[in-house]
RODO-2510 file (C-alpha; in nm, 4 decimals, decimal comma):
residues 438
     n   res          X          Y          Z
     1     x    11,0762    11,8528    11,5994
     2     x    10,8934    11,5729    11,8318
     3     x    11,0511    11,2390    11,8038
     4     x    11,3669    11,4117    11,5778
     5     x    11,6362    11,1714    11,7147
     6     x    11,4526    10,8599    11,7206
     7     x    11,2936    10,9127    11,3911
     8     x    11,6755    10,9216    11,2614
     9     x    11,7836    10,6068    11,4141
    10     x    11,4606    10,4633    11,2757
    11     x    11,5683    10,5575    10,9266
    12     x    11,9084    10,3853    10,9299
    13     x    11,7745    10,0896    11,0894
    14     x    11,5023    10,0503    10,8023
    15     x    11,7042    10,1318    10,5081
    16     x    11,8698     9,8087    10,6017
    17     x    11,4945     9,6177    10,6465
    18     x    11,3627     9,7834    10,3413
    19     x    11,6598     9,5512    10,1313
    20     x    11,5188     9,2563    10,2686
    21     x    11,1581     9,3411    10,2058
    22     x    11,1823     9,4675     9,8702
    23     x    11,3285     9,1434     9,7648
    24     x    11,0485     8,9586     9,9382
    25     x    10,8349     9,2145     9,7294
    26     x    11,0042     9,0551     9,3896
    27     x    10,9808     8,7134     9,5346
    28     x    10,6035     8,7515     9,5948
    29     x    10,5577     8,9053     9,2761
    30     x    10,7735     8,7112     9,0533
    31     x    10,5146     8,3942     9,2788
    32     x    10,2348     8,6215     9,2007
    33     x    10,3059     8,5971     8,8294
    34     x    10,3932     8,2485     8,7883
    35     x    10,0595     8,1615     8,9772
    36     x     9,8241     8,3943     8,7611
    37     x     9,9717     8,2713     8,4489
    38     x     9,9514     7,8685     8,5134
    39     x     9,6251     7,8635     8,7043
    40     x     9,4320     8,1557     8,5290
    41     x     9,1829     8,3894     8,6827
    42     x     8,9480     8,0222     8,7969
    43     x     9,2155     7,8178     8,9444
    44     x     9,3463     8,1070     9,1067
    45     x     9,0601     8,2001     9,3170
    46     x     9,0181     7,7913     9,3597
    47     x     9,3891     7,8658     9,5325
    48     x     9,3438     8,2296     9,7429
    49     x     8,9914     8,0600     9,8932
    50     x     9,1241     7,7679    10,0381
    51     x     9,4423     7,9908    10,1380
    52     x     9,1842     8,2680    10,2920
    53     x     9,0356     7,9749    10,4984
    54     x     9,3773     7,9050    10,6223
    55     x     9,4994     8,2715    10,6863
    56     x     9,1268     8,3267    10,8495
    57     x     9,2098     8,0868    11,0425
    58     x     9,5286     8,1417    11,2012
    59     x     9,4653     8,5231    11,2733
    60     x     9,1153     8,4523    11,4566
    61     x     9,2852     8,1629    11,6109
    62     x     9,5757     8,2865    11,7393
    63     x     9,3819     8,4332    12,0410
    64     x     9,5489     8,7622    12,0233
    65     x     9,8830     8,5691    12,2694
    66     x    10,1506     8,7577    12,0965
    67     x     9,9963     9,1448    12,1451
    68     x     9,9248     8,9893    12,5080
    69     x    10,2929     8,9338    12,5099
    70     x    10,3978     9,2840    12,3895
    71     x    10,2308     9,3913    12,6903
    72     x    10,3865     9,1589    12,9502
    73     x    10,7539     9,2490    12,8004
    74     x    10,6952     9,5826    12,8369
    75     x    10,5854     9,5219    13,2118
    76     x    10,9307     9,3172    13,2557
    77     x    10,7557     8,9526    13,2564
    78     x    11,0301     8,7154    13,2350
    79     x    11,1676     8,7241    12,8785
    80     x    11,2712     8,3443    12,8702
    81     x    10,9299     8,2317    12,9776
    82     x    10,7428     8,4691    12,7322
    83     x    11,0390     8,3074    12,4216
    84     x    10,9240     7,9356    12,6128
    85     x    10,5698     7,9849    12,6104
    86     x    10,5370     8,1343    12,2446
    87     x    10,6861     7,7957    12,0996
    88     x    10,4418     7,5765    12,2964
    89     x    10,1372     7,7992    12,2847
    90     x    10,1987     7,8460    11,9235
    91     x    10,1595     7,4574    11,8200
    92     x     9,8815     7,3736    12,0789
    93     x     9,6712     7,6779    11,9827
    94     x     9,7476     7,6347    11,6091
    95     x     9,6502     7,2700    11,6036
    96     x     9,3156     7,3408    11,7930
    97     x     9,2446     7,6456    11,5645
    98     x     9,2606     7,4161    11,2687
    99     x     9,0853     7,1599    11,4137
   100     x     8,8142     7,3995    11,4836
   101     x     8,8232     7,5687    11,1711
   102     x     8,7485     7,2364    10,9720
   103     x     8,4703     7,1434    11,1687
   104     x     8,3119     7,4894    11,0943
   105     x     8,3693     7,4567    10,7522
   106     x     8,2219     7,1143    10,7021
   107     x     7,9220     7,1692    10,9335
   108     x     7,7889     7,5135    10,6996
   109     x     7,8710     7,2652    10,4163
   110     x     7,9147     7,4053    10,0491
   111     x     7,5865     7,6003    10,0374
   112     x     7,7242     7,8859    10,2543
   113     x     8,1249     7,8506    10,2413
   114     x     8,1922     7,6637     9,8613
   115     x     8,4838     7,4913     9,8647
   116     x     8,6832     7,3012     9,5898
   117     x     8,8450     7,0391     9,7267
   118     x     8,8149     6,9568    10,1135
   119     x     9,1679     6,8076    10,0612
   120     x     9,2863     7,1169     9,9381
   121     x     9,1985     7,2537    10,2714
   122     x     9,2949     7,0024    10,4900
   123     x     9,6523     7,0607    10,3799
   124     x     9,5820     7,4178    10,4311
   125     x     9,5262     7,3547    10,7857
   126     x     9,7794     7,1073    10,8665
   127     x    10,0447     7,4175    10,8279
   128     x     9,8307     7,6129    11,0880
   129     x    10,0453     7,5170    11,3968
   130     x    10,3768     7,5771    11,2506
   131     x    10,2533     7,9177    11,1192
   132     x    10,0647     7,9775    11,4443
   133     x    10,4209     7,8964    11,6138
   134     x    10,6224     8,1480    11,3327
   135     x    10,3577     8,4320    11,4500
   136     x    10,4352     8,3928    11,7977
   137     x    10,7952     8,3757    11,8152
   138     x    10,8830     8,6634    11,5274
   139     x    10,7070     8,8716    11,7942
   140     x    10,9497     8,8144    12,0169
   141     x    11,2025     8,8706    11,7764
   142     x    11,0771     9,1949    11,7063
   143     x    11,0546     9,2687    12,0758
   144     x    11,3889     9,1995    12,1318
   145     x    11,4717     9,4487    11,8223
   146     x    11,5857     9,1521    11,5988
   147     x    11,3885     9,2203    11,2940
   148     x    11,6624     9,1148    11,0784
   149     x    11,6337     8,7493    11,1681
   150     x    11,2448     8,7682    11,1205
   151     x    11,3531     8,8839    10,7656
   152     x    11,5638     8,6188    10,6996
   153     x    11,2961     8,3530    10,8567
   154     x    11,0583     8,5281    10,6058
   155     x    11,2931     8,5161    10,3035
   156     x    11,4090     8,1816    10,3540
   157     x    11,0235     8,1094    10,3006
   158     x    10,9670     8,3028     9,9855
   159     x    11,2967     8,1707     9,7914
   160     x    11,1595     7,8312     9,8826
   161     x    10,8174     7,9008     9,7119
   162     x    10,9475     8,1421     9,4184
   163     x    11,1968     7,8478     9,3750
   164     x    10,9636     7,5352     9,3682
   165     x    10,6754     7,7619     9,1555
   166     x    10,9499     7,8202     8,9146
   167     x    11,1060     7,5207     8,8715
   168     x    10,7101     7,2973     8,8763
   169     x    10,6137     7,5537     8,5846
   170     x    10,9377     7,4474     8,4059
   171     x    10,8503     7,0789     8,4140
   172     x    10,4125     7,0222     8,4222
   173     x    10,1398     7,2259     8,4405
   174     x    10,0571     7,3504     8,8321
   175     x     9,7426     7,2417     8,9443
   176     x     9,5877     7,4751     9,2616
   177     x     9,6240     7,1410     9,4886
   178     x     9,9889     7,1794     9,4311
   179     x    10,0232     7,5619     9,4904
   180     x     9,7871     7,4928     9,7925
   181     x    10,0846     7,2339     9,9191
   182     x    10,3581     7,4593     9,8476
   183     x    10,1972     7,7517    10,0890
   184     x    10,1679     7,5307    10,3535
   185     x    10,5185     7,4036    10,3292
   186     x    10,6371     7,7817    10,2844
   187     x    10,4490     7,8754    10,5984
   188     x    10,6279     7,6058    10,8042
   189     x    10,9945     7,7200    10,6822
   190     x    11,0316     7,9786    10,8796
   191     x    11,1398     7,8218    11,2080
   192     x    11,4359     7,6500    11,0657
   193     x    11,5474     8,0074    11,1303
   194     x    11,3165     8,1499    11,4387
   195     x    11,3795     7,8542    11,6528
   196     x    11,7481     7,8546    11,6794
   197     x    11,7100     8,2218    11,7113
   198     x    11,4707     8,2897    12,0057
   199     x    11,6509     7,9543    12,1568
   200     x    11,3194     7,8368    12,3677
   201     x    11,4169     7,6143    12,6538
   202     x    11,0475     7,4101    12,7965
   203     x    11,1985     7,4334    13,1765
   204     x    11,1159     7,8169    13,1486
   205     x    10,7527     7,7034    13,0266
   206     x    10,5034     7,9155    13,2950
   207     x    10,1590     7,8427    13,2920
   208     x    10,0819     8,1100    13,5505
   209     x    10,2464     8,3628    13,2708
   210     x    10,0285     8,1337    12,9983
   211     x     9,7122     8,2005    13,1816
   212     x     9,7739     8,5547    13,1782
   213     x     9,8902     8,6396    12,8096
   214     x     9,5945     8,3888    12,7632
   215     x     9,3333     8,6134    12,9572
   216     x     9,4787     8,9496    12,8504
   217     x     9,4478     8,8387    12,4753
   218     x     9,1216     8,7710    12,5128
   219     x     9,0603     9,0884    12,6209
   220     x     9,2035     9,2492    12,2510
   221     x     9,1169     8,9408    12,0426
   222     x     8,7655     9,0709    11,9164
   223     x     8,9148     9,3666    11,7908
   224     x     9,2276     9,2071    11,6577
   225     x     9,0467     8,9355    11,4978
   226     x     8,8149     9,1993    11,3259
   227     x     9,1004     9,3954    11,1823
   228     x     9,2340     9,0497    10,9762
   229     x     8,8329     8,9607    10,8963
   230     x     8,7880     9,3040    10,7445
   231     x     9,1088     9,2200    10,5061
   232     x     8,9444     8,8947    10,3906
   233     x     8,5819     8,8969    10,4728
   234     x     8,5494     9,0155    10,1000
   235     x     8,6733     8,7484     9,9337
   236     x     8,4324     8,4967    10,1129
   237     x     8,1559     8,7274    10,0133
   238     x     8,2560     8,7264     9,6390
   239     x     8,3063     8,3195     9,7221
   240     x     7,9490     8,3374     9,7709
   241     x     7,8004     8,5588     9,5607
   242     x     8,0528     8,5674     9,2461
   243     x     8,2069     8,3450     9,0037
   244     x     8,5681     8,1666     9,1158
   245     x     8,6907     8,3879     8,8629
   246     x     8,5618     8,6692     8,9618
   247     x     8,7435     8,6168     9,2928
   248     x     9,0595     8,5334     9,1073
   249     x     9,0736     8,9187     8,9568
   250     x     8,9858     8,9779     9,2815
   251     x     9,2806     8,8186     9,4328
   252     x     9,5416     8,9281     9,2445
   253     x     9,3948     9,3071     9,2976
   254     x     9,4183     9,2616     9,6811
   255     x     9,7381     9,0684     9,6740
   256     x     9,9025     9,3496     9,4833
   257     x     9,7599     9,6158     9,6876
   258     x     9,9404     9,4254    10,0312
   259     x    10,2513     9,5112     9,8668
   260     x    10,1993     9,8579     9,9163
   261     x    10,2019     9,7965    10,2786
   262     x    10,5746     9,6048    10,3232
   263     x    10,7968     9,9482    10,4116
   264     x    10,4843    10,0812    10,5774
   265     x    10,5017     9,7769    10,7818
   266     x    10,8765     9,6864    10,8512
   267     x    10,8941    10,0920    10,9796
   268     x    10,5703    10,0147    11,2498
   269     x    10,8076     9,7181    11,3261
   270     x    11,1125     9,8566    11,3848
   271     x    10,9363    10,1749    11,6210
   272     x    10,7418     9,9106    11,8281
   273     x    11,0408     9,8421    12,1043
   274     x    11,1003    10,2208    12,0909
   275     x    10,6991    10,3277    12,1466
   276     x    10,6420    10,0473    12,4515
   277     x    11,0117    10,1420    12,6343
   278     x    10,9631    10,4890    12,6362
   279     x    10,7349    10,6636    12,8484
   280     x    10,3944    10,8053    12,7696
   281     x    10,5605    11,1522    12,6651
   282     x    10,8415    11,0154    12,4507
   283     x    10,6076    10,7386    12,2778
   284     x    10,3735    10,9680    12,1492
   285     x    10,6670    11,2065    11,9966
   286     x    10,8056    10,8933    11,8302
   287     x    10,5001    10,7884    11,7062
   288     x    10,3955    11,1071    11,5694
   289     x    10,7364    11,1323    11,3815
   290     x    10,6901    10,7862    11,2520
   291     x    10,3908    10,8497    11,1494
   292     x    10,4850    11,1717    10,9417
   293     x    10,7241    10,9732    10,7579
   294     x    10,4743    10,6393    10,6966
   295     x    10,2472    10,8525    10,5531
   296     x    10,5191    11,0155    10,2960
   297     x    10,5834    10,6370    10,2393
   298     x    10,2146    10,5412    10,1932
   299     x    10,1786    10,8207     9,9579
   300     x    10,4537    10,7347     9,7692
   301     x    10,4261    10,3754     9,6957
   302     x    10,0092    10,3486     9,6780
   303     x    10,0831    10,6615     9,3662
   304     x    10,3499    10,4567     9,2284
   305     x    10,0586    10,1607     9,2591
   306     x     9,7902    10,3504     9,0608
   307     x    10,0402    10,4877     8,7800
   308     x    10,2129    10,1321     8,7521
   309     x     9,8983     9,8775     8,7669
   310     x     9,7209     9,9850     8,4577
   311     x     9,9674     9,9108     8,2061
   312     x    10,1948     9,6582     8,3921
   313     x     9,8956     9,4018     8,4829
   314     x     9,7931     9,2530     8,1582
   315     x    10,1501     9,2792     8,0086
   316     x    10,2652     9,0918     8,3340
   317     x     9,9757     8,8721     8,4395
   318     x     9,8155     8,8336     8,1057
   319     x     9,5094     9,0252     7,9628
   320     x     9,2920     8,7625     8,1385
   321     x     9,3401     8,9677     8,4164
   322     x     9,2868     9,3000     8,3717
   323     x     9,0185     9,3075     8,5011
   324     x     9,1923     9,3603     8,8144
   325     x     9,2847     9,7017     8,7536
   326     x     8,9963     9,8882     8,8645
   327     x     8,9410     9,7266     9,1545
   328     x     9,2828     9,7966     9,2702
   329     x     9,2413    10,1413     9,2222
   330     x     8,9341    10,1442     9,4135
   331     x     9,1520     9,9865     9,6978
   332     x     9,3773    10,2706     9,6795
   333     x     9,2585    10,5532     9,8969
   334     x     9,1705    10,2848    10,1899
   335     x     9,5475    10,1505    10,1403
   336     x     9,6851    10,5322    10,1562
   337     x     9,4738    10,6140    10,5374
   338     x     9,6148    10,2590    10,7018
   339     x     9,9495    10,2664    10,5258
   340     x     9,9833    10,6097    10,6748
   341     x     9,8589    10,5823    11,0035
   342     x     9,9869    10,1859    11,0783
   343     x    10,1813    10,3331    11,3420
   344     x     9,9332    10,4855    11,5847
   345     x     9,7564    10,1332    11,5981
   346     x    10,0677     9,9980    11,8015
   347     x    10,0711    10,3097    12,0251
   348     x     9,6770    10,2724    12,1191
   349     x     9,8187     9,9301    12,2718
   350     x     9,9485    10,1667    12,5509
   351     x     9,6481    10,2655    12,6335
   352     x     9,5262     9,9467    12,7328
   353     x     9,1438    10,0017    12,6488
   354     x     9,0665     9,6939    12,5082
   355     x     8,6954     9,7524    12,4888
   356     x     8,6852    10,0405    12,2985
   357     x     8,9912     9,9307    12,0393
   358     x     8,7979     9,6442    11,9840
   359     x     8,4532     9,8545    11,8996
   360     x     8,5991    10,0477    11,6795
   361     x     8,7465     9,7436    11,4521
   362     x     8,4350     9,6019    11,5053
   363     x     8,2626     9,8716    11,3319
   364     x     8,4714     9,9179    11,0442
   365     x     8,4351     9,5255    10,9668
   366     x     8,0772     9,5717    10,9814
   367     x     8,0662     9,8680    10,7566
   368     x     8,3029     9,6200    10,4809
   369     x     8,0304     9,3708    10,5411
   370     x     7,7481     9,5538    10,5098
   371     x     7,8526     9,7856    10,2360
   372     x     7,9629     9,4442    10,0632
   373     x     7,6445     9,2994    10,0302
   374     x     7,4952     9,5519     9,9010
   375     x     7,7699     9,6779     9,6427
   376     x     7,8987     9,3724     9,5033
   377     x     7,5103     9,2618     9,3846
   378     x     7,5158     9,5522     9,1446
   379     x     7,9142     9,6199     9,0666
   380     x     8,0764     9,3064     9,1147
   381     x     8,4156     9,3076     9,2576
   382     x     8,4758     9,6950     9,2114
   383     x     8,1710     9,7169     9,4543
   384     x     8,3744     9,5377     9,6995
   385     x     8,6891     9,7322     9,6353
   386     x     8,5068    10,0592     9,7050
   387     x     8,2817     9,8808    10,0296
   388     x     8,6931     9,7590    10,2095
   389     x     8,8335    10,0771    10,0770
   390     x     8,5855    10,2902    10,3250
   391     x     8,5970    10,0521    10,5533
   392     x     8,9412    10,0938    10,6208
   393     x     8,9349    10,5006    10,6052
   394     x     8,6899    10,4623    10,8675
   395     x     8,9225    10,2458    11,0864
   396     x     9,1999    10,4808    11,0192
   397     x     9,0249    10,7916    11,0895
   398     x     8,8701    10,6267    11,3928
   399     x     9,1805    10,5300    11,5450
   400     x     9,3696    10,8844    11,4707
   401     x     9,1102    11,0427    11,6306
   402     x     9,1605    10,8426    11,9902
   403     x     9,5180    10,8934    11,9642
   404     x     9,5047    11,2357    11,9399
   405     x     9,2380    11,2931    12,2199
   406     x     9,4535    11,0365    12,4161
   407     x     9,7913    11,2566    12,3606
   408     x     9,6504    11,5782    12,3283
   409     x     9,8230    11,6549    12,0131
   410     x     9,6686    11,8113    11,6908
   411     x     9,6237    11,6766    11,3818
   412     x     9,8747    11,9390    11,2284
   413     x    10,1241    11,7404    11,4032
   414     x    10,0787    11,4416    11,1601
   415     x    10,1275    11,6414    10,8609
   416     x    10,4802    11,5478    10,7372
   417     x    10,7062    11,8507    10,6406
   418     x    11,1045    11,9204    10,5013
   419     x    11,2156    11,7085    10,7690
   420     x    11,0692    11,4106    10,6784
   421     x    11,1176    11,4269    10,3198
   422     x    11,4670    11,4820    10,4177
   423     x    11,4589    11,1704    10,6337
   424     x    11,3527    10,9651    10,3499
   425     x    11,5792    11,0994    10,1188
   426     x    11,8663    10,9951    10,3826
   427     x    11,7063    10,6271    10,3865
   428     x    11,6958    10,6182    10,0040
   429     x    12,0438    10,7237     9,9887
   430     x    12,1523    10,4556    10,2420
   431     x    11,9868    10,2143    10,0500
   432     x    12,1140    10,2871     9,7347
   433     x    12,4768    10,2509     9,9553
   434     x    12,3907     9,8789    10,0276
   435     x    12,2985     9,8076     9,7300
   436     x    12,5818     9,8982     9,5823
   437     x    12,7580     9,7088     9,8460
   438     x    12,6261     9,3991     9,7782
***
């Protein structure tokens, strides 16, 4: 089959990520809980608004520099300036991005983006550089086919803020200013690992190379930024339109829905080097077989999702929230047609049409938008579940559809078969292996 020998490196290589981020996966959930159950469905949308300011923040800020850089490396820019350049460009364009994002914020005022608690945000923000900083330089990381430190950067962060919620719960009651404090510390973590990794060195800083990761991002940042705004857009919606509570159910629905998306995710990671080394012929066999087996893997964990949630949620979270439920499994099929196709996005890169990637984001953000306000008026947050679940289909479909005009293959080439099953029965069995191990 297309791809068959890359797809079985890919395997071993993420049956060793998949360890890291299924403990991340506990982590965040055993966070998840801890958060639901001391600040209630209220307090926790007080928490995930201020913290979708912040996230909002750093993806339309970050100017789209680190896909600029996947491009460079993979037309042999000089790999110490790119590692130089990330550090720098990721404080100075973090710090202006918050800067820019509290003046926004105060200047609508309450009426149009309600806040509670401008200090809240502030401390939000103040983490923006070092995360804008972590984004940057885990790309190269990734680049340079060194996931496993970006895992370790990312669980270094999570044991830090399963640790701290667990241990404040022990002692007081958690207040949303304090979970607010411990995200942005969390976010910051990271490059105790990243830095010493990449190993920066400012006499490699290029500005000429700056300039053009700067221009070239530009080019992709509409579309970029789009994708992240049509993750979150809802919950400012529902901010505006809803109770906090309302977008605490909300929260925890969307929250546990990302989790679906982890192996999905650390797979599209892992293929990246292999899809921008290879030439046009060899990356679109590798990402067809990639994508085969993401969408067995999409499959798999959104169905284990929908069987689990029901019953699990209010025993877990409390019956305060189950109210989540159905919105998560309106989320589902939208989940299923990105988890499955997260690949392809990657390979479109290739193609360097930034134009027409960007229109196409654009358009699915506008369909969560618009389908938004007119669903959540009359259903609440399911209404919004159902508006982001088509929105991301369409982005999916669209997206699948220029890859395959773009390669000439045929949609019965995305269909995964024996050989992919078999592929992820080898990766569960090598998992199972370290485990045991361990």
């Amino acid at each position: 089959m297309p791809g068959a020998a890359p797809v079985r490196t890919l395997v071993r290589r993420v049956a060793h990520t998949v360890v890291a981020r299924a403990t991340l996966m506990v982590l965040g959930g055993l966070s998840g809980v801890v958060i639901a159950r001391e600040l209630q469905p209220e307090g926790r949308g007080v928490y995930f608004v201020i913290v979708t300011i912040a996230t909002i923040t750093l993806a339309v800020g970050h100017l789209s520099i680190e896909q600029s850089h996947v491009f460079l490396w993979s037309r042999a820019a000089d790999q110490r300036s790119l590692a130089a350049n990330s550090l720098v460009l990721g404080l100075t364009v973090g710090a202006l991005a918050a800067l820019a994002a509290a003046l926004i914020v105060g200047v609508l005022g309450s009426a149009v983006i309600p806040v509670a608690g401008y200090g809240r945000l502030a401390t939000a923000l103040a983490a923006i550089p070092c995360a804008m900083a972590v984004l940057y330089l885990n790309n190269i990381l990734v680049l340079r086919s060194q996931v496993q430190v970006v895992n370790k950067a990312a669980l270094l962060g999570g044991l830090l803020q399963c640790g701290v919620l667990l241990l404040l719960s022990a002692v007081t009651r958690l207040s949303p200013s304090q979970v607010v404090a411990l995200w942005a510390l969390t976010s910051a973590v990271p490059l105790i690992v990243l830095v010493p990794a990449v190993r920066p060195r400012f006499r490699y800083w290029d500005g000429a190379l700056a300039r053009r990761a700067l221009d070239r991002g530009l080019r992709y940042h509409l579309g970029l930024a789009s994708v992240f705004l049509l993750f979150r857009s809802d919950i400012l919606i529902l901010d505006g339109l809803t109770t906090m509570a309302a977008v605490g159910l909300y929260s925890l629905a969307v929250s546990l829905a990302e989790l679906t998306r982890l192996v999905t995710d650390a797979i599209a990671q892992i293929a990246l080097p292999r899809q921008l080394d290879a030439d046009d012929e060899d990356a679109a066999a590798t990402t067809l077989g990639v994508t085969r087996l993401t969408a067995i893997v999409a499959l798999t964990s959104v169905g284990l999702m929908c069987a689990m949630a029901p019953p699990l949620i209010p025993i877990v979270y409390g019956s305060s929230f189950r109210g989540s439920v159905p919105s998560l499994l309106a989320l589902a099929p939208g989940l299923l047609a990105l988890g499955a196709t997260r690949p392809i996005g990657a390979f479109l890169l290739r193609l360097d049409r930034p134009m027409l990637a960007s229109a196409m984001s654009v358009a699915a953000l506008f369909v969560n938008i618009a389908l938004n306000l007119v669903l959540v008026p009359a259903y609440g947050i399911v209404g919004s579940a159902i508006a982001s679940s088509v929105a991301y289909t369409a982005l999916a479909g669209l997206q699948t559809a220029w890859f395959l005009r773009a390669t000439g293959a045929s949609p019965r080439d995305l269909l995964p078969g024996p050989a992919e099953a078999a592929y992820v029965r080898s990766g569960l069995a090598r998992l199972s292996a370290i485990r045991r191990g361990s």
